[in-house]
C-alpha positions, 0 to 999 in steps of 0.5 A: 223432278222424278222420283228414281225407283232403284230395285235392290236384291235382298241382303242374302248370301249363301255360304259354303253350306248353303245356310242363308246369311243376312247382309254382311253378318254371319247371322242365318235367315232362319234365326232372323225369321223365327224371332220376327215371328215370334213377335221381335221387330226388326230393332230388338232382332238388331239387339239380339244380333248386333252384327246385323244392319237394321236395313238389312233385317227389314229387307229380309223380313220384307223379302220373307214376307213377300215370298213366303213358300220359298222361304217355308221351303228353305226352312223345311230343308234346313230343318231336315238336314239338322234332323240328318245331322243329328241321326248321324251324330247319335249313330255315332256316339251310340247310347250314352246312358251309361256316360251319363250316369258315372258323370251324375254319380260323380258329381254326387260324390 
């Protein structure tokens, strides 16, 4: 008896924005890695995140694992498009210094 070998893809899936979801959920690549490095198993990533499939969470991991320069890449430009993100939210609210000391006055009163 022969022991078939079946090559699967990892459980990824790139939405409209091109953020990387794991499996079926709306769960970012990048939250499941930064909790595995951080020390999570698969199984408490599974508890924090209960839409997620437990297979799943070990394909990424593994798939991470195996291919880390492209998943560094990935994250790299992930976290320069929220920088751009959050310069252009801030150059739109300009300084809310002000804003934010009537609200603190208020809340004294």
């Amino acid at each position: 008896m022969t022991f078939a070998v079946q090559v699967e893809a990892p459980p990824l899936r790139e939405d409209a924005t091109g953020a990387l979801r794991v499996g079926d959920s709306r769960v970012l690549l990048e939250l499941v890695i930064r909790a595995f490095e951080d020390g999570a198993t698969p199984e408490i990533i599974v508890q924090r995140y209960p839409s997620l499939a437990l297979p799943d969470v070990y394909a990424a991991v593994t798939y991470y694992l195996r291919h880390r320069p492209e998943v560094a890449a990935y994250l790299e430009r992930r976290e320069q498009l929220a920088a751009q993100t959050q310069q252009r939210v801030e150059s739109r609210q300009g300084d809310l210094t002000a804003i934010r000391a009537r609200l603190m006055a208020q809340r004294q009163h």
